[in-house]
N, C-alpha and C positions, 0 to 999 in steps of 0.2 A: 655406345655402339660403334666397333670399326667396320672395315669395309671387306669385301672378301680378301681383296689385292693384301689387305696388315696382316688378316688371318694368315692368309699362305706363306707370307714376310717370314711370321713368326716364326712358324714351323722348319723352315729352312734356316734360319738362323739358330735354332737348337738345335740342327743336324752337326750345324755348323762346328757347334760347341760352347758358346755363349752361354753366359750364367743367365737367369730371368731378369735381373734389373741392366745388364748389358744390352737385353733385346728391348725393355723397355724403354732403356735411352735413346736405340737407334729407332725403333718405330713412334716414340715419342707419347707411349702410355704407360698407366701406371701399371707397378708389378706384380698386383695382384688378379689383373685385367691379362695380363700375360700368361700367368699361372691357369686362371680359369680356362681360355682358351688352349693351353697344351692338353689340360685335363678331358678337357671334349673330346671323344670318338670320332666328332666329322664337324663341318662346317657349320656351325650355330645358323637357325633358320631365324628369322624374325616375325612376326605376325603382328597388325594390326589389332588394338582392341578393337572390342564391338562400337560401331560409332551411334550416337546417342540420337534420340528421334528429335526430331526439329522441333521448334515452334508451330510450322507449318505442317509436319505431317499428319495430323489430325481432320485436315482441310483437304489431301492431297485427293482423297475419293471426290470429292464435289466437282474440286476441279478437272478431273476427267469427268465425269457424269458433263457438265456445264458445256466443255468442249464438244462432249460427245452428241449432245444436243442440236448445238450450234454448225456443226460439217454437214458440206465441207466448209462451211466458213469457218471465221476464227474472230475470236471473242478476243479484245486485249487486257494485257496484263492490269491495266489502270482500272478498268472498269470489274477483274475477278476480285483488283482486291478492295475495293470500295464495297463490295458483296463479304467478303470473309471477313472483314472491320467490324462490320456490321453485326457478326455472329460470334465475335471473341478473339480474332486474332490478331495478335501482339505483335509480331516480327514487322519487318519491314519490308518493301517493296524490290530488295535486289534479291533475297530469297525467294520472293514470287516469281520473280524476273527469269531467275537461275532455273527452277522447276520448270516454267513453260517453256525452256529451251530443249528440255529435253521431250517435250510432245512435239514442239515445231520446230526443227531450224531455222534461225533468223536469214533469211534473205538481205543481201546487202543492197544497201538503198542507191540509186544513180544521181551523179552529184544533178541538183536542178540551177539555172542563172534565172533570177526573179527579176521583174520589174516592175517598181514601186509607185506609186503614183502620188498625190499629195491629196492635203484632206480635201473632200467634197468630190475630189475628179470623177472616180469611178464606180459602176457597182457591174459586179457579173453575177449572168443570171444563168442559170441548167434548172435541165427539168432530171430526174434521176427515175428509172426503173426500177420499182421492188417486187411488182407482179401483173403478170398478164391473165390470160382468161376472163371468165364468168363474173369474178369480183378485182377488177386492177386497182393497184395500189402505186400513185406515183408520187413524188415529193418534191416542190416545187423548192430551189433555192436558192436564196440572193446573198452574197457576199460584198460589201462595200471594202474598196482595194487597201484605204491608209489604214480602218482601224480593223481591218478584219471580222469585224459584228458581222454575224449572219442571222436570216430569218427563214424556215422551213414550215412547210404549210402542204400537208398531205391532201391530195385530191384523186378524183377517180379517174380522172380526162385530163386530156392536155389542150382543149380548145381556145380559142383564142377569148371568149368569154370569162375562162378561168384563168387562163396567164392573165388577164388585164385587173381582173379580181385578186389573182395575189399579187399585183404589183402594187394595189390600193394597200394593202394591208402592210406589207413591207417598209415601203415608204410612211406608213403611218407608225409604224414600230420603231424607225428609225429617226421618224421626226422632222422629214425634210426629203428633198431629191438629189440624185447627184445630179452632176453638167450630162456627163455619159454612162449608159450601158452598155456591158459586151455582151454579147452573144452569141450561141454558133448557127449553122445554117436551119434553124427551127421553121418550121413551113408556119406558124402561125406571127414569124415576124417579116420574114422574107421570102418573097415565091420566086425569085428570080436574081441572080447575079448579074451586073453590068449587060442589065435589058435594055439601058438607053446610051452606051458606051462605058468606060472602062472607071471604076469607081460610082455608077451610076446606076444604083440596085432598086428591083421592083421590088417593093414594098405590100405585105397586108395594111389595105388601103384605112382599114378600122385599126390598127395597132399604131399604125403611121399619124393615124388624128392623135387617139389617145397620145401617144409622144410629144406632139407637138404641144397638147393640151398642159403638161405637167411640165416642159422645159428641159427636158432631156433627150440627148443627143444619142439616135442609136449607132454604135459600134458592130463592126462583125467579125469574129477571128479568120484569120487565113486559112482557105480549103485547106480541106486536112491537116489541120495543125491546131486540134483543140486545145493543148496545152495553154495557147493564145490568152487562154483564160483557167491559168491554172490554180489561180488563188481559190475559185470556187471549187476547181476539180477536187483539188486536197480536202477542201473542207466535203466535198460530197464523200471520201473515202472515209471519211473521219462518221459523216453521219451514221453510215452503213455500220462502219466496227462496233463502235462504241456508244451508238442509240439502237438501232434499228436491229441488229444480230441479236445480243443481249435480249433485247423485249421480246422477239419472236420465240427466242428460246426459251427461255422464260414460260410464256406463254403456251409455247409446244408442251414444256411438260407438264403441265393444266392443264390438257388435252384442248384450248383455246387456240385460236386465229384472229390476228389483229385485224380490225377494220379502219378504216377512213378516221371516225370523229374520236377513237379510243387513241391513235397515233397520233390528232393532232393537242389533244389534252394532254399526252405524255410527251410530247415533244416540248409544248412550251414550256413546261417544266423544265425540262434539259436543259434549252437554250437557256433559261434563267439562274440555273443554279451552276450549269455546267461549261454551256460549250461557249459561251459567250463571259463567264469568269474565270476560264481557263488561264494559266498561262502561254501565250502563243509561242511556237518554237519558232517561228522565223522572226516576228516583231520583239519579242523577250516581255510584251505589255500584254495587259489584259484587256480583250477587246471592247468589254463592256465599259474599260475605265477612258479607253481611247477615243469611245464613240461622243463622249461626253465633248470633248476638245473638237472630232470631227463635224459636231450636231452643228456649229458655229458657221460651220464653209458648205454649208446643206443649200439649198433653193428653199426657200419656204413650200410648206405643201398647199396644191392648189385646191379652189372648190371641186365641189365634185364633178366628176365628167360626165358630160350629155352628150352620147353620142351611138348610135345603132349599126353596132355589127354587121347585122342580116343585111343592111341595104348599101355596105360600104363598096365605094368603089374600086371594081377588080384590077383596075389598069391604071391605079396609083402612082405619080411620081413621086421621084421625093422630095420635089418641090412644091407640091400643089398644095393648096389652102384649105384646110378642113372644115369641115362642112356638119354646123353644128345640128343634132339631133332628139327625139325624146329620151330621156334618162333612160338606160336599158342596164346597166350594173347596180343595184345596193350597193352601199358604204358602211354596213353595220359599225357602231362606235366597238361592239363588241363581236371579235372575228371566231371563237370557239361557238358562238351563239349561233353565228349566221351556218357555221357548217355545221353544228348540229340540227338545226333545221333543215339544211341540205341533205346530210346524210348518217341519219339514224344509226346510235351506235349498236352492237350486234350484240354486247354484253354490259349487264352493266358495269359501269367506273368502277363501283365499289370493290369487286371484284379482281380489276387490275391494281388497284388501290393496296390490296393486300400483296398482291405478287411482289409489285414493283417498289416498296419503301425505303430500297435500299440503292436505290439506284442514283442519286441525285447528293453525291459532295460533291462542293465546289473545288477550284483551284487545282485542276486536273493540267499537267502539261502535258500540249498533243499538237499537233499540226499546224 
């Protein structure tokens, strides 16, 4: 194939008077490439074969249908294709990659500066939003800062009875306490900023015992600067895409509604198979393999806490002495148990059990 610029070469150079292997010397093809091009009537078009269907395109209806489900959220690429795997398909992950770029343009990411902590120091804790109303749905999470192991634990309240109850569970998932917790300005840990001078925050007088009780040190991020505790934020983005979007839609087209004890059963899941043998993209390790090294710089976990909410004291420093009480929280050994006794699932397992079997390979890299 030449270019148009040889074709018109050509042509002008037989005006010229040049034999055919004269022109082929100076435009540097062969002469029977010369010949055929005098011989055309006009400027040879070229066309494209027809290009061949992918591996992928077979899948490509799902994965609109999937998307279309999911908006306006968006479902990630890792988690369509651990779904299409699952059903036969052979190709690889930058073909999957390629196609969902053309449903969504990639937005480019802001570069983030992290700050590392070392094993045992840290764990951040958020509570995350999935629904408000008649039935709410919100998911408590804890992140520990060296190895990045996270624990999510779906609840209907954000009370100080239920943060204190999944902090029992967390720490018991994790095998130990850290020194510190961050946090951000949550009403069920702090009522008050520098109420007693600067650095010196009124405390939930019940969440302030419990702390004291287990050896950990609470942390606050800076007014408005959640980021402060952005190892968890990430990892809350990460729940939403790649657990919580997924399952709902999923379930959307079941004509089903996730509840409370059916999110916390597919969750542990995840965390097991998933979000916790992941590959991390900031640490390069797998958090579950990390926690095993961090388990070591942990606080041992303490007995269980006796101590009553309802009567704690409202005008708490945060130096005052905790003031022990009748046991008011269970410590279930098994925590799917306790919240299903709390909150009845709406469908049965089994049910999601079929939806959902495709959802849980390991060794996913993400955030």
């Amino acid at each position: 194939m030449i270019s148009d610029e040889v074709y018109v070469e050509i042509k002008v150079l037989r005006k010229q008077g040049l034999s055919l292997r004269q022109i082929a010397a100076e435009v540097g093809c062969a002469v029977n490439t010369v010949r055929a091009h005098l011989s055309a009537p006009e400027m040879p078009c070229y066309e494209r074969k027809a290009k061949r269907p992918s591996k992928l395109s077979p899948f490509e209806t799902y994965l609109r249908e999937r998307q279309a489900a999911a908006h306006p959220d968006w479902i990630p690429a890792s988690v369509l294709y651990r779904e299409i795997v699952a059903q036969g398909y052979a190709g690889g992950g930058s073909q999957l990659r390629a196609f969902m770029h053309t449903l969504k343009p990639t937005l480019p990411n802001e570069p983030v500066v992290r700050f590392e902590t070392e094993a045992g120091a840290q764990m951040q804790v958020d509570w995350v939003e999935f629904r408000k109303g008649r039935r709410p749905l919100y998911a408590f999470c804890a992140t520990l800062g060296y190895s990045r192991a996270s624990y999510v634990e779906f609840v209907s309240d954000m009370k100080v009875a239920t943060l204190i109850a999944c902090h029992e569970h967390a720490f018991s998932a994790f095998s130990g306490v850290p020194r510190h917790v961050l946090y951000d300005n949550m009403k069920t840990v702090i009522l008050e900023r520098d109420a007693y001078g600067e650095g010196e925050h009124r405390y939930h007088a019940g969440f302030l015992d419990y702390a004291r009780h287990c050896g950990f040190v609470i942390k606050l991020c800076r007014p408005y600067r959640a980021k402060t505790k952005g190892k968890v934020e990430r990892f809350n983005g990460y729940l939403r895409r790649s657990f919580y979007i997924p399952l709902v839609a999923r379930l959307k087209q079941a004509g089903l509604e996730l509840d409370v004890a059916t999110a916390n059963a597919q969750v542990q899941i995840w965390l097991a198979d998933i979000a916790n043998q992941r590959l991390h993209g900031t640490t390069g390790a797998i958090p579950a393999q990390r926690l095993i090294e961090e388990r070591s710089a942990l606080q041992p976990l303490p007995p269980a806490w006796r101590g009553d909410i309802a009567a704690a004291r409202p005008q708490a420093k945060a130096d005052a002495a905790p003031s022990p009480q009748p046991s008011a929280l269970p410590r279930p050994a098994n925590v799917l148990a306790h919240i299903e006794a709390k909150q009845p699932a709406q469908h049965p397992l089994a049910i999601y059990a079929q939806l959902l079997d495709t959802l849980c390979t390991p060794r996913e890299v993400a955030p």
